[in-house]
C-alpha positions as CSV (number, residue, x, y, z in Angstrom):
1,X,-62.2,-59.2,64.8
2,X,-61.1,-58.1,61.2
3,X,-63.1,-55.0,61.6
4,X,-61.7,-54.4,65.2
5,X,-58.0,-54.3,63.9
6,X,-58.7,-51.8,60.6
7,X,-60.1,-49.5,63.7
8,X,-57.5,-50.4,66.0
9,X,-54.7,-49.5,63.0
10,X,-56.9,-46.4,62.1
11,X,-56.9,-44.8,65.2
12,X,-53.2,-45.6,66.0
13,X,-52.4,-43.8,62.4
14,X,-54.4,-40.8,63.4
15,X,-52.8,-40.5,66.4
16,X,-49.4,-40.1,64.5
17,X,-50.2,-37.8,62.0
18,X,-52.1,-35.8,65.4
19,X,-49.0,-35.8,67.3
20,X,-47.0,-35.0,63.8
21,X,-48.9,-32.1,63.1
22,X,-48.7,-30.6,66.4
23,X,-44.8,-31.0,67.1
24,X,-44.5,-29.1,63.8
25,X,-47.2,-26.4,64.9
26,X,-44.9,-26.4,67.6
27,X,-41.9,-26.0,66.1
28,X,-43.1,-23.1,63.6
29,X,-44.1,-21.1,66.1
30,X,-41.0,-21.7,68.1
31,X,-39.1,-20.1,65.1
32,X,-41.5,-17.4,64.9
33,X,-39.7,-13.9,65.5
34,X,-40.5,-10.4,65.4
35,X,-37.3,-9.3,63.2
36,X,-38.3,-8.6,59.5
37,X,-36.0,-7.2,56.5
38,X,-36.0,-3.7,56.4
39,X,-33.5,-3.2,53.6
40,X,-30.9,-5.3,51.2
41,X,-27.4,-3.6,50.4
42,X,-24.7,-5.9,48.3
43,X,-21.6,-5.1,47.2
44,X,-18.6,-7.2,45.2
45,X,-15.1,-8.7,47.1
46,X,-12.3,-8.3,44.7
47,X,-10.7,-11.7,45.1
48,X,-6.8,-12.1,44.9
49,X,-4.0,-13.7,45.9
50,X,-4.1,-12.2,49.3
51,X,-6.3,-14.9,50.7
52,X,-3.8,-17.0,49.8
53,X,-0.9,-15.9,51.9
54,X,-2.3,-18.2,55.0
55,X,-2.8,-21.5,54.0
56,X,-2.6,-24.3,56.4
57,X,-0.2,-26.6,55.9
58,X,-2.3,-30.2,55.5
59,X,-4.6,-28.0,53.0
60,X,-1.7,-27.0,51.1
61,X,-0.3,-30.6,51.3
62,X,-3.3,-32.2,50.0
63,X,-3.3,-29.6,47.2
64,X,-0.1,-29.5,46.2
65,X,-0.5,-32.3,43.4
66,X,-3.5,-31.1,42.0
67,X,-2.1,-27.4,42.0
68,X,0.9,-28.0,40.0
69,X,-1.7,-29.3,37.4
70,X,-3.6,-26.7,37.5
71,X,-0.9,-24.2,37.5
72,X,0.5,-25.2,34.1
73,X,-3.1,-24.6,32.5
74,X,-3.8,-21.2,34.4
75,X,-1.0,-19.2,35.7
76,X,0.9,-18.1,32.9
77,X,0.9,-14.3,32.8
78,X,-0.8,-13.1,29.1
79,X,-0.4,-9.4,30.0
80,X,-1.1,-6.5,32.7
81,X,-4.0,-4.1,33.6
82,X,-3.5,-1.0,34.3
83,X,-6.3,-1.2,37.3
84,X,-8.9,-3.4,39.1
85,X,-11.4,-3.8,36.4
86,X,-14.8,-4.8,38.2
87,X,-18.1,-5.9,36.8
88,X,-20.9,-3.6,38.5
89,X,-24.5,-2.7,37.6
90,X,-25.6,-0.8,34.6
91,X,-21.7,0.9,33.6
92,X,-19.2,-0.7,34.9
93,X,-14.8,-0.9,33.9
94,X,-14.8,-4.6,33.3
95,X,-18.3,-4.9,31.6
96,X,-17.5,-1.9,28.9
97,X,-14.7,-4.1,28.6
98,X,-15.8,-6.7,27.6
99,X,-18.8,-5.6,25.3
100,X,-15.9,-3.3,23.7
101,X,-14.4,-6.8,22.8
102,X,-16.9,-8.5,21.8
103,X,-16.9,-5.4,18.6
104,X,-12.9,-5.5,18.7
105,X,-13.2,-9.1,17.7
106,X,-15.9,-8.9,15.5
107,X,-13.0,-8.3,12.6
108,X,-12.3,-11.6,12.4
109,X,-15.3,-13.0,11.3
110,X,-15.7,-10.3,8.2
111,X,-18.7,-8.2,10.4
112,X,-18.8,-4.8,11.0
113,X,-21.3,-4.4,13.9
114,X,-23.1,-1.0,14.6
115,X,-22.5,-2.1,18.4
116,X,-21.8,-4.5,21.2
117,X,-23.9,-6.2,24.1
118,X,-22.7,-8.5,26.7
119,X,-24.7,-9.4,29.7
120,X,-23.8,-8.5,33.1
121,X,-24.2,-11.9,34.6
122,X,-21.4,-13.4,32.3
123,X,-19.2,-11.7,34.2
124,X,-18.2,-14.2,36.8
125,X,-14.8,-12.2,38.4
126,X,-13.1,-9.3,38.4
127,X,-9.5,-8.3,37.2
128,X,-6.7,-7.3,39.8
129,X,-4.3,-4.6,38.9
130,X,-1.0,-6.3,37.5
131,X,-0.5,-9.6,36.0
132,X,-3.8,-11.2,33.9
133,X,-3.4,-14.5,33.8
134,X,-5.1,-17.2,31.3
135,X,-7.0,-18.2,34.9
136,X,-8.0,-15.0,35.3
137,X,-9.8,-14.7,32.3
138,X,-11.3,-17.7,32.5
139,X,-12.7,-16.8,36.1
140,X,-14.3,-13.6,34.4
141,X,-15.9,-15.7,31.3
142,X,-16.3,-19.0,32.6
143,X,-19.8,-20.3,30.4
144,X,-19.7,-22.0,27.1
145,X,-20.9,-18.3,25.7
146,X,-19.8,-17.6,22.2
147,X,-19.6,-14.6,20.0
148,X,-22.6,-14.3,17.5
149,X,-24.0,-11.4,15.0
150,X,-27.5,-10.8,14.3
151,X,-29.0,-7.4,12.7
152,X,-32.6,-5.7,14.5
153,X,-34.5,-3.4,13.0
154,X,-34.5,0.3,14.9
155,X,-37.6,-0.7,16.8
156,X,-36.1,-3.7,18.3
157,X,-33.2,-2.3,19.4
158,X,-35.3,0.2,21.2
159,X,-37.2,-2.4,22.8
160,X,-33.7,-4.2,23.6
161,X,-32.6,-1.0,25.4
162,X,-35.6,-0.6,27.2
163,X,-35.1,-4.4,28.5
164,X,-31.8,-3.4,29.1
165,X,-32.9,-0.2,31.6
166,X,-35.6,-3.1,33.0
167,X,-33.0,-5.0,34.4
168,X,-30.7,-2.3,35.9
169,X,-28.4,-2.1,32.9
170,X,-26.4,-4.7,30.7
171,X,-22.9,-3.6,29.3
172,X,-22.9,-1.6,26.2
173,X,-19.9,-1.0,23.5
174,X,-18.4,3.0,23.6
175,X,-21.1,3.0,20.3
176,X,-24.1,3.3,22.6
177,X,-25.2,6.0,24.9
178,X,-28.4,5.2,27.0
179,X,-30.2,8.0,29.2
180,X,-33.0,6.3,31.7
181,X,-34.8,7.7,34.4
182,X,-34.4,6.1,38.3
183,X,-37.4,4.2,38.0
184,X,-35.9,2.9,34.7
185,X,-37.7,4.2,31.7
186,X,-35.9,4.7,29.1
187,X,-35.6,8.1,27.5
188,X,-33.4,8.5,24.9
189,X,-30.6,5.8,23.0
190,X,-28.0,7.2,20.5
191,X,-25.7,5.3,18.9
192,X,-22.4,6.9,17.3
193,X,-23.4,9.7,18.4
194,X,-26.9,9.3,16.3
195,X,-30.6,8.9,17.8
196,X,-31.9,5.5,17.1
197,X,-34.1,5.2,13.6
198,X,-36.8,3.3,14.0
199,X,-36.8,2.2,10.5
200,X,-33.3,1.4,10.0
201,X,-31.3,-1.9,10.7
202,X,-28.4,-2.4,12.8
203,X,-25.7,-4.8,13.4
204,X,-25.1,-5.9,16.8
205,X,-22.0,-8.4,18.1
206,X,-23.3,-10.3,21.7
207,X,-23.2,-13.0,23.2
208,X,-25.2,-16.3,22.0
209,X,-26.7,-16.8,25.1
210,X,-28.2,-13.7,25.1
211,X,-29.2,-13.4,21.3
212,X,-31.8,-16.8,22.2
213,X,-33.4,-13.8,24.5
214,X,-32.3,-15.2,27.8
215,X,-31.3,-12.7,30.9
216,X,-34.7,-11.0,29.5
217,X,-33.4,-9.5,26.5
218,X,-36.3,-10.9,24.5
219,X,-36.1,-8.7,21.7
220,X,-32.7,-10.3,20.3
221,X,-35.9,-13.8,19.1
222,X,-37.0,-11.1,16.6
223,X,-32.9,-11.1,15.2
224,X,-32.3,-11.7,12.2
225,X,-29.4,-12.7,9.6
226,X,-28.0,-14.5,12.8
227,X,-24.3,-16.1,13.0
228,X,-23.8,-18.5,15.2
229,X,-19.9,-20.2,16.1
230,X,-19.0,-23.5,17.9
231,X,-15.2,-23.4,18.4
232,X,-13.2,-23.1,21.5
233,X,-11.8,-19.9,19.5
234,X,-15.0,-18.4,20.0
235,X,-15.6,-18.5,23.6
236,X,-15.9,-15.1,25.3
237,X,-13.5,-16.3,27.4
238,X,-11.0,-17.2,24.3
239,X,-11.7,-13.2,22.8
240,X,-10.4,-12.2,25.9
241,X,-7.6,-13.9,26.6
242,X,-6.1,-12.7,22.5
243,X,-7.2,-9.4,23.1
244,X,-5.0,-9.3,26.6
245,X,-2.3,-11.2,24.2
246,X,-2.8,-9.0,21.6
247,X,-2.6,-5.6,23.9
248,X,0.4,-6.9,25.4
249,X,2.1,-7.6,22.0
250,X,1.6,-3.7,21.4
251,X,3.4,-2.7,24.2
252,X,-0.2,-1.8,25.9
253,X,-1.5,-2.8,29.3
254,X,-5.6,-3.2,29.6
255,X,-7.9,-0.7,30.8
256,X,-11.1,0.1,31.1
257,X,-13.3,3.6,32.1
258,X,-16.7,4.1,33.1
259,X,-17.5,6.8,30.5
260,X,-21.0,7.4,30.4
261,X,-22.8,4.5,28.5
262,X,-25.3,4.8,31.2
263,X,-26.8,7.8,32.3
264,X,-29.5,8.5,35.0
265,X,-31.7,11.3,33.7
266,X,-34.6,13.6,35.4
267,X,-38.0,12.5,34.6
C-alpha cells in the first residue's frame, strides 16, 4: 500500500510538471513574432522647467511640503550660462566642461596637471541656458566622484587614449587633441599642441572613479604618485558649483564649445 501511494504521488507530480511545461511551450510560442531590430538610434531630452508648467493640483498638494524643503537646498541661482550645455558622445559642450574644470581646480591642491579626463557617464544632466542653480549642478555630477591626480608614463597615456577611442570617446581638457578613425583606432594624440612621448611622464587631473580603471580606462591601475581626497569640497559636483560661483563673481556667465578634442580621421 506504501509502495502504491509513492506511485500514485509520482505520477500525479509528473503530471504537473507535464502540464507546466507545456502551458509554457505554449505560451513562448504564443509570443513568438516575426518583428526583429533592424537598427537603435538614441538621442538626449534636455529637461527643464517646462515640464513643470502643468502640474496637477493633488500632485502639487502632496508635494508642496517636501518642495519647500527641497527648494531651500537647490534653487538658489549660483550664476548663468550663456547656452544649453549638453553631455554627448566623444566632444561634447558640457563634457569639455567639465574635464576643463577638473584642470581649473587642480590649483588648489598645489598640482599642475599636463591634462584633464572626466568620464562621460558622470554626466548625469544637462545645463539650460539662463539661471544654474546649486540643483542643477548636482543633477549633472550627482556620484560621490572626487578629484584625484596621478602621473602615467607616455605609453600609458597612449593606451588610455586608445581605451578612450574604444568606448566612443570620454571628455578631454582643451590640452588634448585626439584623431581616431570610424572604426575607432586611434591615430595620433597631441597634447599642448605636442605628440605624445612615449618615454615621458605626465600629470593628469580625473576623476577617482575612473583613476581605479573603471568605465574601461584600465590603464589609469598602472598610475602612479596618486592623490586621492575625501571631502565634500572635493566632489565633482562641489568644483562645479565654485567654478559657476567663481565665473559669476567675475562678471562671466559659463560656456562651453565643442572645439575639436575629438576628431574623426581617414584610415
Amino acid at each position: 500500500m506504501h509502495i502504491f501511494a509513492e506511485n500514485l504521488h509520482q505520477l500525479m507530480r509528473n503530471k504537473h510538471l507535464t502540464l507546466a511545461f507545456v502551458m509554457l511551450t505554449a505560451l513562448l510560442s504564443a509570443c513568438a513574432t516575426h518583428y526583429h531590430v533592424t537598427g537603435i538610434s538614441r538621442t538626449r531630452c534636455l529637461i527643464d522647467d517646462s515640464y513643470d508648467k502643468h502640474v496637477p493640483q493633488h500632485v502639487a498638494d502632496f508635494m508642496q511640503p517636501y518642495k519647500q524643503q527641497v527648494d531651500q537646498i537647490f534653487s538658489p541661482v549660483i550664476g548663468k550660462a550663456k547656452k544649453d550645455l549638453v553631455p554627448d558622445m566623444a566632444e561634447s559642450t558640457l563634457g569639455n566642461l567639465m574635464a576643463d574644470i577638473m584642470v581649473w581646480a587642480a590649483k588648489d591642491y598645489g598640482e599642475l596637471p599636463d591634462f584633464g579626463v572626466y568620464n562621460r557617464g558622470g554626466l548625469r544632466a544637462s545645463i539650460a541656458k539662463g539661471d544654474i542653480t546649486i540643483g542643477d549642478a548636482t543633477a549633472v555630477a550627482p556620484f560621490e566622484n572626487r578629484i584625484c591626480f596621478l602621473t602615467l608614463s607616455g605609453n600609458k597615456v597612449l593606451e588610455l587614449m586608445q581605451q578612450i577611442v574604444n568606448r566612443g570617446g570620454h571628455p578631454v581638457s582643451k590640452e588634448v587633441k585626439i584623431f581616431a578613425t570610424k572604426d575607432n583606432q586611434l591615430k595620433r594624440v597631441t597634447i599642448k599642441g605636442k605628440d605624445v612621448d612615449p618615454k615621458a611622464s605626465y600629470r593628469v587631473v580625473t576623476v577617482d572613479y575612473v583613476a581605479h580603471g573603471n568605465d574601461q580606462m584600465v590603464a589609469f591601475k598602472d598610475g602612479t604618485l596618486k592623490r586621492e581626497f575625501t571631502g565634500e569640497e572635493d566632489l565633482t559636483r562641489s568644483l562645479l558649483i565654485k567654478y559657476v560661483k567663481e565665473m559669476t563673481a567675475q562678471g562671466k556667465v559659463v560656456d562651453s564649445e565643442v572645439e575639436g578634442r575629438y576628431t574623426i580621421v581617414e584610415e
